[in-house]
N, C-alpha and C positions, 0 to 999 in steps of 0.2 A: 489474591496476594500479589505484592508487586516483584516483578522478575525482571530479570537479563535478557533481553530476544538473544543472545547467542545458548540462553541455554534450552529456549522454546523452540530453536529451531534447528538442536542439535538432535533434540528428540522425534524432531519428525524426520527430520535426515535419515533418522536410525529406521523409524517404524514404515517408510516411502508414505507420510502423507503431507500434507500441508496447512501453517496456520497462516489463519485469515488476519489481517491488516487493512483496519476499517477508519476511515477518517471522521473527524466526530467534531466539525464548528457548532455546535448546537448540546443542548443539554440532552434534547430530543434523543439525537444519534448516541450519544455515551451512554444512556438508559437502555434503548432498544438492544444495543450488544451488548454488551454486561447481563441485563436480562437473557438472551438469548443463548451465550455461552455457559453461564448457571445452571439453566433450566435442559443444556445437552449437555455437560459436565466437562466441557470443551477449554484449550487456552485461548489463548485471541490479544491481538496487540489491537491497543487504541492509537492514533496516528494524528499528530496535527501536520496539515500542509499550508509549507508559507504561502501557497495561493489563496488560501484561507483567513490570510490575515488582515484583509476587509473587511470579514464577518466579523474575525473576534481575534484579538491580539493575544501571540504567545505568553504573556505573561497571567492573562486572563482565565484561558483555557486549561492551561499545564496544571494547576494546581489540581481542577476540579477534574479533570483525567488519572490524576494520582489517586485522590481521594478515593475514587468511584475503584480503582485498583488495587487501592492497601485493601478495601474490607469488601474486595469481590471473595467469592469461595472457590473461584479458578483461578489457573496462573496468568497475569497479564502484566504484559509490556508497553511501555509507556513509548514512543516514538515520534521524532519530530520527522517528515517526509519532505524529499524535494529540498533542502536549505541548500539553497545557492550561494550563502556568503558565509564565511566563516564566524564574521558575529553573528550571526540568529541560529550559526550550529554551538557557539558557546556561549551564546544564552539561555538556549535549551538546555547546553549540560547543567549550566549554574540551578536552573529551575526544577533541573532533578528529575529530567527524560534517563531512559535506561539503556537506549539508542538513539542515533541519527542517521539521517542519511545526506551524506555531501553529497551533493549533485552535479557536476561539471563535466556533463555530457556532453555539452552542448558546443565544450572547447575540442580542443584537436587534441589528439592521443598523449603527448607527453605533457601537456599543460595539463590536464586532468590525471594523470599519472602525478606530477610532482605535488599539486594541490591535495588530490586525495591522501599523496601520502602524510604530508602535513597536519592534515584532519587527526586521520588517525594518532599521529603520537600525541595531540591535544586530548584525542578524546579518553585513548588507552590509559593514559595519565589519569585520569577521571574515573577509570572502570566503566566507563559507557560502550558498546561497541559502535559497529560501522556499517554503514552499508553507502555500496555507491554503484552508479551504473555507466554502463558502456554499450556503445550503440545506441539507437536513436527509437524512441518510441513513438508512435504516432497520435497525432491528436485530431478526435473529430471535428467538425466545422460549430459544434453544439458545445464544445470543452468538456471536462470535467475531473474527474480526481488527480490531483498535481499536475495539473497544465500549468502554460504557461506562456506565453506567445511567442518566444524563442523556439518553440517545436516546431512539426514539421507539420503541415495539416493533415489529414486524412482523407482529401481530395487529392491533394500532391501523391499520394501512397503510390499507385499503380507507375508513375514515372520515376520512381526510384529503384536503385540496382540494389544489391547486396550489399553494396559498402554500408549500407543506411543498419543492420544484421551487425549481431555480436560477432568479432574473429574469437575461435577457438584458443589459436594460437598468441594473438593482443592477450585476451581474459587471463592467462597464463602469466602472461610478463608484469601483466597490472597486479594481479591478486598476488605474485611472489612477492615485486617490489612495493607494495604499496602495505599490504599487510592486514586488508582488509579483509572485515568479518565475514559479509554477505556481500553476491553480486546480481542486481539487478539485468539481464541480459533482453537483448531485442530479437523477437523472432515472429514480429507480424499482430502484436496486439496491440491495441489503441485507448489511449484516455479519452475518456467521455463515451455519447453513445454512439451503439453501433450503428450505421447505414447502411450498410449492407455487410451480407456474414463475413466474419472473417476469413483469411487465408493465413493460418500458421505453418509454420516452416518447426516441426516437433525433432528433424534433426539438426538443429543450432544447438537446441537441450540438448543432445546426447555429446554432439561433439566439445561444446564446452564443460560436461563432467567428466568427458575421456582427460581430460585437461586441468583442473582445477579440481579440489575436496573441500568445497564451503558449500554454504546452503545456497544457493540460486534463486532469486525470486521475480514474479511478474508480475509488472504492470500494467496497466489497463485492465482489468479481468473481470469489472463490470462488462456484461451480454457474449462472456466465452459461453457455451454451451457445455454439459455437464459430463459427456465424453471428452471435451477437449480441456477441461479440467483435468479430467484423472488419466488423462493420455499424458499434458506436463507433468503432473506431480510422478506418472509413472518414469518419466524419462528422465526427475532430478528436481524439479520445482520444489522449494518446502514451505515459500512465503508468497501470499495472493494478494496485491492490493483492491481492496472492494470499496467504490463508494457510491458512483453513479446510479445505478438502477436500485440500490438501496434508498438510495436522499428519493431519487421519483419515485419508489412506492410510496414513500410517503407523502408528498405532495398531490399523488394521485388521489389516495384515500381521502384526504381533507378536501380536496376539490368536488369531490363526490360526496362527502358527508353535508357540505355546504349545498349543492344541489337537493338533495334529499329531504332538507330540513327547510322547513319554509321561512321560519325566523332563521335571523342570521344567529351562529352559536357564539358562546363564550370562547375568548383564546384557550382555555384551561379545557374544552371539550377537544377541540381539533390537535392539539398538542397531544393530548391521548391516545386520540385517533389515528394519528402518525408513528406514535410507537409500538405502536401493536403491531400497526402494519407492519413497518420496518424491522421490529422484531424477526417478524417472521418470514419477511425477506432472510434475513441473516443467518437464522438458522434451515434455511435452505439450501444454503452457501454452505454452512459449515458443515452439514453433513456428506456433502459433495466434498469438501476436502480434508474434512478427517473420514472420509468412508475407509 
């Protein structure tokens, strides 16, 4: 059934766990989680990111995200991720996403304070909600879910001070004034893969829910480890973005089914092959954050 992410993730707000937000430019990915969340009776947001819109354009994709959402048997939220410009965030709402997320992190504090707040009365108008992030997330030298090349790289990381880290006290002035649903915060995780393990910083979470009562969510969260999952989600986390080591298990499987098989296969074999796999990626995921 299709839902509100303000109301999927008031519920886990409530219950300390977290729903997963899985990006899906392919038919592949929206099969393999919908399957996955079904079959562990789980909610789950489907996510287009405008990095994604190489692959396949938002007007392409949104419908068949909804579709797969009205007549899932769990509750899912339809989300556009990462829209950098105000038209591809009110295109989205026109196409009948149930959130968005503005994203002008990447400007200086009150440029993305007066922008986001802007967002939002477009979109509250709408009944869609919001999400937007502050602080700076890092991206690997390999990319991947809602990069962008505006980021910071993930070689650069180790030369960077805390300013790069959500303020407690910013998150506060953003989220009264702005009016925003959910807040995406920075505290040492990275889009794409990882190179080496991370170093999270779990009291950024605590200090900015001493501070703010919305849902907090994380980005990069492909290659967190399965403690430091439920260490965030302990500390305030209730939204996970997933896409990286999902899309390469599948890729992996197919590259290995193709090896294995001495004729080359049919596209309709390896396209199956990728969703099972990624399936079960997924529901790996999501028992780790609805545990």
């Amino acid at each position: 059934m299709l839902v509100n992410m303000k109301e999927l993730l008031a519920e886990a707000k409530k219950n300390k766990k977290a729903v997963g937000a899985f990006n899906v430019p392919t038919l592949e990915n929206i099969r393999a989680i919908i399957e996955a969340a079904e079959e562990l009776d789980c909610p789950v947001i489907l996510a287009h990111a405008q990095v994604h819109e190489k692959l396949i354009s938002l007007p392409d994709i949104i419908p068949i995200m909804l579709h797969y959402a009205k007549k899932a048997k769990v509750p899912v939220a339809v989300h556009l991720d990462h829209g950098s410009s105000f038209d591809i965030c009110v295109h989205a709402i026109r196409e009948g996403v149930t959130s968005i997320m503005y994203d002008a992190s990447d400007k200086d504090f009150e440029t993305n304070l007066t922008e986001t707040k802007e967002m939002v009365k477009i979109a509250h108008a709408a009944g869609v909600s919001v999400e937007a992030e502050l602080g700076h997330i890092f991206t690997s030298e390999f990319g991947g879910e809602g990069t962008d090349e505006g980021r910071v790289s993930y070689a650069e990381k180790d030369n960077i001070d805390n300013n790069f880290y959500t303020d407690a006290g910013l998150a506060k002035k953003f989220v009264d004034e702005t009016g925003v649903d959910f807040l995406a915060i920075a505290f040492g995780t990275v889009h794409g893969v990882y190179v080496k393990k991370p170093n999270l910083n779990m009291d950024v979470i605590s200090e900015v829910v001493n501070k703010v009562d919305i849902p907090l969510v994380m980005h990069g969260g492909s290659g967190v480890s399965a403690e430091n999952y439920k260490l965030a989600i302990e500390r305030g986390i209730t939204k996970i973005n997933y896409f990286t080591y999902m899309n390469k298990a599948g890729g992996q499987a197919v590259k290995e089914y193709i090896e294995d098989n001495h004729e080359m296969p049919f596209f309709d074999e390896i396209s199956t092959v990728a969703i099972d796999v990624m399936k079960e990626n997924v529901k790996e995921a999501m028992r780790v954050f609805n545990n």
